[in-house]
FITOR-511930 format. One line per 8 residues: number of its first residue (from 1); their letters; for each residue x, y, z of N, C-alpha, C. Coordinates in Angstrom, 3 decimals, padded with zeros to 6 digits, always signed. Layout:
N
NUM> A> X Y Z X Y Z X Y Z | ...
//
This chain:
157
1> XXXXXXXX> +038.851 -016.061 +035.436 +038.524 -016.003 +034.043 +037.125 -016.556 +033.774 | +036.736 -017.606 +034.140 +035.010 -018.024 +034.574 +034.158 -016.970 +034.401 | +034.467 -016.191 +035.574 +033.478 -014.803 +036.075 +033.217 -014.222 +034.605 | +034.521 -013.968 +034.006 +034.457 -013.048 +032.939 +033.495 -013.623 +031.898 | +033.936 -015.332 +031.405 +033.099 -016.081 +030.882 +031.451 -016.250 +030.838 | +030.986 -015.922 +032.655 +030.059 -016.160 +032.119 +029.201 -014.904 +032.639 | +029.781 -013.670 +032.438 +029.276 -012.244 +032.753 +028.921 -011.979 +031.213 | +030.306 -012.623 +030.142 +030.298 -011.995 +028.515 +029.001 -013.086 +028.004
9> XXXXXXXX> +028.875 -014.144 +028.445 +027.725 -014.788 +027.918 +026.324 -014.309 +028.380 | +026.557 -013.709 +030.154 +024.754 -013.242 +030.319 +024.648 -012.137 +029.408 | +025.671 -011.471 +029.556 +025.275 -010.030 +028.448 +024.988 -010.240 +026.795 | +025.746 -011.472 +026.312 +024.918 -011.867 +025.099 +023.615 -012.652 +025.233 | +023.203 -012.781 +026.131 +021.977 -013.485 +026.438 +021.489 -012.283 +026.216 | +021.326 -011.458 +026.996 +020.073 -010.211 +026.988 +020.875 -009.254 +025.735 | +021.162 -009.306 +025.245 +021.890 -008.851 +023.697 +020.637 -009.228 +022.876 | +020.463 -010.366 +022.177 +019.862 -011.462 +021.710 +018.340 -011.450 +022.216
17> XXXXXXXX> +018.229 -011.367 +023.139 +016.865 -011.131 +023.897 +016.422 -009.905 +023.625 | +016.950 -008.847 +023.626 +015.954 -007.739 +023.776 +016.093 -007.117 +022.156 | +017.278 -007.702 +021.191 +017.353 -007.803 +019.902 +016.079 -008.093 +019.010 | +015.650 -009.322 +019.940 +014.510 -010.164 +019.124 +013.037 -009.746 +019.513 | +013.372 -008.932 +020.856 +012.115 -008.240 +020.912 +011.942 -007.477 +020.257 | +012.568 -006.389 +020.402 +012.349 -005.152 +019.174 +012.111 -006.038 +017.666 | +012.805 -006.974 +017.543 +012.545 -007.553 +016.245 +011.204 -007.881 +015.819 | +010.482 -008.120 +017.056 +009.002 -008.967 +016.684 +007.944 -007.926 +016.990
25> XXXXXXXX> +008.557 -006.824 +017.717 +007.419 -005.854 +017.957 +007.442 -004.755 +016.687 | +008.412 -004.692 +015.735 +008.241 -003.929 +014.542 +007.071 -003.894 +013.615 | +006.052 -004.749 +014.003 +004.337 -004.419 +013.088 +003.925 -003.964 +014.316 | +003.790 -003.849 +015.700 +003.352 -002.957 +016.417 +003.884 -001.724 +016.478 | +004.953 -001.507 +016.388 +005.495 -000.126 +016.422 +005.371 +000.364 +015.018 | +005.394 -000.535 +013.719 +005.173 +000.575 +012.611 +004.014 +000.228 +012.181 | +002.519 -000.444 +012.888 +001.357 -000.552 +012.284 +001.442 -000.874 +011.089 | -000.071 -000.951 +010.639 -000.415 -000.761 +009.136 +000.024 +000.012 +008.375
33> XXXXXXXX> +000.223 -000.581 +006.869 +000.301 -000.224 +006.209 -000.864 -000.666 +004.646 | -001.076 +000.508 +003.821 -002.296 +000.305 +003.105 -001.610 +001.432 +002.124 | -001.601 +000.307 +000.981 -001.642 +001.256 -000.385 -002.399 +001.121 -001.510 | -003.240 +001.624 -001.952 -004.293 +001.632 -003.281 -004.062 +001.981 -004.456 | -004.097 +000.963 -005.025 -003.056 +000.856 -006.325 -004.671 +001.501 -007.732 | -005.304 +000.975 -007.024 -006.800 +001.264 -008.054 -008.133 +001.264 -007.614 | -009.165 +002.849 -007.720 -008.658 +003.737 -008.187 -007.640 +004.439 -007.739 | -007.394 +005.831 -008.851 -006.528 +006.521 -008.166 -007.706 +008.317 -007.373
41> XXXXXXXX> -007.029 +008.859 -007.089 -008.051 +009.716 -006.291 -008.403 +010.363 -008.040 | -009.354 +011.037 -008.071 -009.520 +011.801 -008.802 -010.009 +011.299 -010.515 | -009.755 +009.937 -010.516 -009.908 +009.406 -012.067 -011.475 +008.760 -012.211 | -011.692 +009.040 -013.310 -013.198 +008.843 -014.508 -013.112 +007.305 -014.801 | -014.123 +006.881 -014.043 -013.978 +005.721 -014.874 -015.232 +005.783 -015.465 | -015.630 +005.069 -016.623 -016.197 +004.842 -017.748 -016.907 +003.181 -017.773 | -016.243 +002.230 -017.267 -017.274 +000.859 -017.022 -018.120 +001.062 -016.170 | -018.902 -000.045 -016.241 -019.907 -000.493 -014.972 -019.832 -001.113 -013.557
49> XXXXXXXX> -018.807 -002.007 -014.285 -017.750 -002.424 -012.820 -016.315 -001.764 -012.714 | -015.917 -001.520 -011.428 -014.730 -001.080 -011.317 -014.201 -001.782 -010.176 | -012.576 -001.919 -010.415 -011.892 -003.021 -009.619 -011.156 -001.885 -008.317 | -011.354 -002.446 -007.182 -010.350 -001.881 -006.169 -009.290 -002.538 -005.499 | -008.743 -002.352 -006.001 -007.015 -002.915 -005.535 -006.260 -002.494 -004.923 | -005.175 -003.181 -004.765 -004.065 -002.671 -003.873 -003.390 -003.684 -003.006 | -002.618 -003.328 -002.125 -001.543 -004.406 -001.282 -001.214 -003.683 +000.741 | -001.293 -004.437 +001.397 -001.105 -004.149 +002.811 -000.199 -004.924 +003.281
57> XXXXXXXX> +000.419 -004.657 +004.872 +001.272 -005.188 +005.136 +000.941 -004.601 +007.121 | +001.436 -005.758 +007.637 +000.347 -006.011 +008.821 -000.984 -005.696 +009.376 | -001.797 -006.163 +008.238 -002.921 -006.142 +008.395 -003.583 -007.603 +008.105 | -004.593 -007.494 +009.193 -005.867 -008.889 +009.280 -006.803 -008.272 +008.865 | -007.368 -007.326 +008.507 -008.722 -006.975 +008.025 -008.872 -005.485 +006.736 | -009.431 -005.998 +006.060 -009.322 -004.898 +005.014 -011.081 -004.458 +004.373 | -011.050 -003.717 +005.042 -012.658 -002.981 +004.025 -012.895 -001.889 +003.308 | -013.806 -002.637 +002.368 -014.191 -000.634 +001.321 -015.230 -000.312 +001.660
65> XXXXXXXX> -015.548 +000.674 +002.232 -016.724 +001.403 +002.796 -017.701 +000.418 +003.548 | -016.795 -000.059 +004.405 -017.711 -000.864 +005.959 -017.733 -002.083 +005.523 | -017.390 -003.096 +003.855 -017.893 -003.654 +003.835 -016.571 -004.837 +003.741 | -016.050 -005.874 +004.788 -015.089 -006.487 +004.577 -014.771 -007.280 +003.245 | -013.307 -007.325 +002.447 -012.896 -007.727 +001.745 -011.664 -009.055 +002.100 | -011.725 -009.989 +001.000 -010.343 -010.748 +000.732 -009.259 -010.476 +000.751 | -007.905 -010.698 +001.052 -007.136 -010.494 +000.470 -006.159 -011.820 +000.308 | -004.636 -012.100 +000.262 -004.370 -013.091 -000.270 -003.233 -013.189 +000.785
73> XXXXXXXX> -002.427 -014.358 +000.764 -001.483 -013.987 +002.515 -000.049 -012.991 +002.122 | +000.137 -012.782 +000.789 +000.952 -011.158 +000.977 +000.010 -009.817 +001.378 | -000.879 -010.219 +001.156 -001.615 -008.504 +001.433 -002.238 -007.833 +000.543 | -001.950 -008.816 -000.775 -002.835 -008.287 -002.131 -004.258 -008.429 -001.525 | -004.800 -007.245 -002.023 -006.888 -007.061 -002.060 -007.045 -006.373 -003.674 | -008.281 -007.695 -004.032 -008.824 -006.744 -005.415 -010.161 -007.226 -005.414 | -011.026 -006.505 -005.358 -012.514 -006.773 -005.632 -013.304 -005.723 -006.413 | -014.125 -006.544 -007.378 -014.676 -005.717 -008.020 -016.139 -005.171 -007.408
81> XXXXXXXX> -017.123 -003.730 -007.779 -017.696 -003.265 -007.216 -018.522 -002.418 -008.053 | -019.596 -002.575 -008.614 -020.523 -001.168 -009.498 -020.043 +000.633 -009.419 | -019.570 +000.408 -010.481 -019.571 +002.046 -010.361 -020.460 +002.673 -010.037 | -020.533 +003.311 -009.458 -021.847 +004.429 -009.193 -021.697 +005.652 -010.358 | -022.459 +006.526 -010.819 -022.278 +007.373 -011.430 -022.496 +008.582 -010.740 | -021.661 +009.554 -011.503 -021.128 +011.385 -010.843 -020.259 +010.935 -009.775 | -020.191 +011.902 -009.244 -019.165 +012.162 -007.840 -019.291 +010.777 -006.692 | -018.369 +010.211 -007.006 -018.374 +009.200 -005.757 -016.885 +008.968 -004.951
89> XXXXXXXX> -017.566 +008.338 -003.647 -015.909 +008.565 -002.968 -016.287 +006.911 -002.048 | -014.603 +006.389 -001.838 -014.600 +005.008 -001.786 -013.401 +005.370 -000.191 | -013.872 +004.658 +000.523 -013.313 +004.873 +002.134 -012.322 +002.824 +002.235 | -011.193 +003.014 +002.159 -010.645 +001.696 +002.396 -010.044 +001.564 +003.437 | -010.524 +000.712 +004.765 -009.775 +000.627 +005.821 -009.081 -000.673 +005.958 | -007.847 -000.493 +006.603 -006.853 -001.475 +006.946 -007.080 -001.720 +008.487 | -007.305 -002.918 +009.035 -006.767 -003.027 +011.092 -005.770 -004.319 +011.056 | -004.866 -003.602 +011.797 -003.696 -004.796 +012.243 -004.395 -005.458 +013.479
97> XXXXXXXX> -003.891 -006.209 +014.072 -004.780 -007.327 +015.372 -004.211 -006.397 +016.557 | -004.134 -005.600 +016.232 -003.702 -004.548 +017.365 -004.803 -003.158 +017.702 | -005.792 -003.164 +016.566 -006.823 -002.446 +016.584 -006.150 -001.182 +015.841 | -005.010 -001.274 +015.466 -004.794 -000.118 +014.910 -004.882 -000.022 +013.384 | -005.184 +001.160 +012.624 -005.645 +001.327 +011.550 -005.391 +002.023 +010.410 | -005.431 +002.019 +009.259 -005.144 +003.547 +008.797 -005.675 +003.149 +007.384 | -005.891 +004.117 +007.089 -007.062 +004.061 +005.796 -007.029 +005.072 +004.662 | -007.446 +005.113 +003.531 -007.568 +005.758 +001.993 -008.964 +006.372 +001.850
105> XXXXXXXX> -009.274 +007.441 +001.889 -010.595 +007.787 +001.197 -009.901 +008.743 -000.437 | -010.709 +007.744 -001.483 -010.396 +007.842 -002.477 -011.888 +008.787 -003.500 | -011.458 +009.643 -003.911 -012.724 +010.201 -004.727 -012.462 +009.765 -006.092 | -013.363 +009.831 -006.923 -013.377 +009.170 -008.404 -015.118 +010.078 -009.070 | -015.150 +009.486 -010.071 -016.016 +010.376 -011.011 -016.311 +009.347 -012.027 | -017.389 +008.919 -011.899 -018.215 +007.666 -012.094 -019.242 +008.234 -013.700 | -018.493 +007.448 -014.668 -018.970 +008.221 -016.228 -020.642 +007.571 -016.342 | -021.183 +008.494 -016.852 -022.507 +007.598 -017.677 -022.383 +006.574 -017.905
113> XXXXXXXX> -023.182 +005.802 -017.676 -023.103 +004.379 -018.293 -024.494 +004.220 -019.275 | -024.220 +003.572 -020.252 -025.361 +003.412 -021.331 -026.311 +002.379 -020.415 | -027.822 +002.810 -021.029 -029.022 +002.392 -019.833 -029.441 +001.488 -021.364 | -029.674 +000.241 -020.479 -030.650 -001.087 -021.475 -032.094 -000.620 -020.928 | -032.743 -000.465 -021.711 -034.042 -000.129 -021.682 -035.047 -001.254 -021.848 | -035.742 -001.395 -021.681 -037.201 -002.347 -021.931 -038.545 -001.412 -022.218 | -039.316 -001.400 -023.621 -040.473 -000.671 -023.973 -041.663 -001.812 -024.040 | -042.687 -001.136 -023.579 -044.083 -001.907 -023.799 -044.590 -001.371 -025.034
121> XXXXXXXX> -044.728 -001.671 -026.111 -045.139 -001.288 -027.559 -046.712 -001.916 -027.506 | -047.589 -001.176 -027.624 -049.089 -001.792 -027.817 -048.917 -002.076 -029.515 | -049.901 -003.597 -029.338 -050.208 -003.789 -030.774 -052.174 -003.213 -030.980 | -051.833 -003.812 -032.503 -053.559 -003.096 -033.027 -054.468 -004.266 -032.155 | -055.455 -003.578 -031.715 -056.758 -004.913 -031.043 -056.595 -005.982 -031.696 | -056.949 -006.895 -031.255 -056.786 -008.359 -032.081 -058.965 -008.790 -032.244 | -058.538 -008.924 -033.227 -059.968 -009.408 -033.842 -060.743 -010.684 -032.874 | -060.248 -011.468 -031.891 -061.276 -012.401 -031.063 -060.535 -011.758 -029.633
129> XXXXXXXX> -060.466 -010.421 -029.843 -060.805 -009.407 -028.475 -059.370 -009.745 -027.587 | -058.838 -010.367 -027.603 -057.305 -010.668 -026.908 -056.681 -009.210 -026.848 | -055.988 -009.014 -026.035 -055.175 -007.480 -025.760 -053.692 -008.093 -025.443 | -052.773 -007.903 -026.829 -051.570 -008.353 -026.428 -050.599 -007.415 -026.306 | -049.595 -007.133 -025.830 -048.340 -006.355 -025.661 -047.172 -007.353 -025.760 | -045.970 -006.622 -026.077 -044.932 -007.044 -026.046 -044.082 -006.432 -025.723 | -042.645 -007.492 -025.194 -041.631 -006.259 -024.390 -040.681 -007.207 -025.243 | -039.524 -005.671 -025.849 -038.573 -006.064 -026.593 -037.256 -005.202 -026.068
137> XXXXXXXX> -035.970 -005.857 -026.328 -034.599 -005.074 -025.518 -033.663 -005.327 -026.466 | -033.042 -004.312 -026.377 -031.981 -004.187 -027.446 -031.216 -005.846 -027.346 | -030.532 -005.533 -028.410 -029.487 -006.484 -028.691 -028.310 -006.961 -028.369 | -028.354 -006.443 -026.729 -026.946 -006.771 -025.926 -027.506 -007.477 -024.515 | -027.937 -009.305 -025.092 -028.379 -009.385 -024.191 -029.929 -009.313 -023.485 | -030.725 -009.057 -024.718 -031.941 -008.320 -024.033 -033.079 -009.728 -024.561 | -033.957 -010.324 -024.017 -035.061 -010.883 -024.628 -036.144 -010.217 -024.766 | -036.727 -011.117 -025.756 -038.546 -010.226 -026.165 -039.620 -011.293 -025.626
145> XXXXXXXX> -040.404 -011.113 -025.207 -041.782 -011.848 -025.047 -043.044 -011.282 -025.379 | -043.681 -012.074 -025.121 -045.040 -011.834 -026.023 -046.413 -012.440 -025.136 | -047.476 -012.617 -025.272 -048.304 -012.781 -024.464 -049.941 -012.201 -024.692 | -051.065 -012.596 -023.995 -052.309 -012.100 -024.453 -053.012 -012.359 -022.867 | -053.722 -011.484 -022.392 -054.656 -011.422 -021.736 -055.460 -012.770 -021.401 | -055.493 -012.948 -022.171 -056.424 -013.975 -022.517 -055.783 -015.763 -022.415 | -054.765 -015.051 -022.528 -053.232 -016.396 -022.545 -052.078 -015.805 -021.955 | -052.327 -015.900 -021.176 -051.274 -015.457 -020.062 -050.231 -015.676 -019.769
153> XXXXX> -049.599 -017.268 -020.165 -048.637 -017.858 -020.370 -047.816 -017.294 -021.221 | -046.361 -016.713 -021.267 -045.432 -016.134 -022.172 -044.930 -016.895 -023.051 | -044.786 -016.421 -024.142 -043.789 -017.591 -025.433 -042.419 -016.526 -025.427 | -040.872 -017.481 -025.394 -039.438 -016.658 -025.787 -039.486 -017.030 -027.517 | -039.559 -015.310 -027.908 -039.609 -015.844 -029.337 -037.961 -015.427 -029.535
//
């Protein structure tokens, strides 16, 4: 009865053993995973900045177009990034420590964005010969200065 005893225990030994292997090799056998929650393929965005998000799962390294990102120890990634304007496309790669990979190329459509301008407005000659200009910017943000040839030093009016 022994024999039997301890034949039923080696076989739960390697039961248990090769259980827990398969158990620990399941991010090698099902790799990365990478999902992009924002953008979505195909959508307009309209700001200046736009956020890229999303969540992974056995992955150590996460980049948007070559350029490595954060993420948090579930797998959340969100970083923000300049829209580009017209047709643009955003490449997000995932690598598990296994070198393996798999990745999102996302297209989007990048709206006009309103342009802050800066104008050089000439004034009339100045009567003791000074040549002044001034640069003025809208009202979101923008300063004016002022200045003379002659005085070179700027005043913030």
């Amino acid at each position: 009865m022994s024999n039997n005893n301890g034949a039923f225990f080696a076989f739960a030994l390697c039961l248990i053993t090769v259980t827990y292997g398969v158990f620990q090799a399941r991010t090698l056998i099902h790799g990365p995973t990478l999902m992009v929650s924002s953008p979505r393929p195909g959508e307009t965005i309209s700001t200046v900045l736009m956020d890229i998000n999303g969540k992974t799962e056995n992955v150590t390294h996460v980049s948007v177009n070559g350029q490595p990102i954060t993420m948090d120890t579930s797998g959340t990634f969100d970083e923000t990034f300049v829209t580009p304007e017209g047709y643009g496309v955003i490449l997000v790669e995932a690598k598990n420590r296994f070198g393996r990979h798999q990745e999102q190329r996302i297209e989007f459509i990048g709206a006009p964005q309103p342009q802050v301008s800066t104008g050089m407005a000439e004034q009339p000659a100045r009567e003791d010969g000074g040549d002044e200009t001034s640069t003025q910017a809208s009202s979101t943000g923008q300063v004016t200065t002022a200045g003379t040839t002659q005085e070179p030093s700027a005043t913030l009016l």
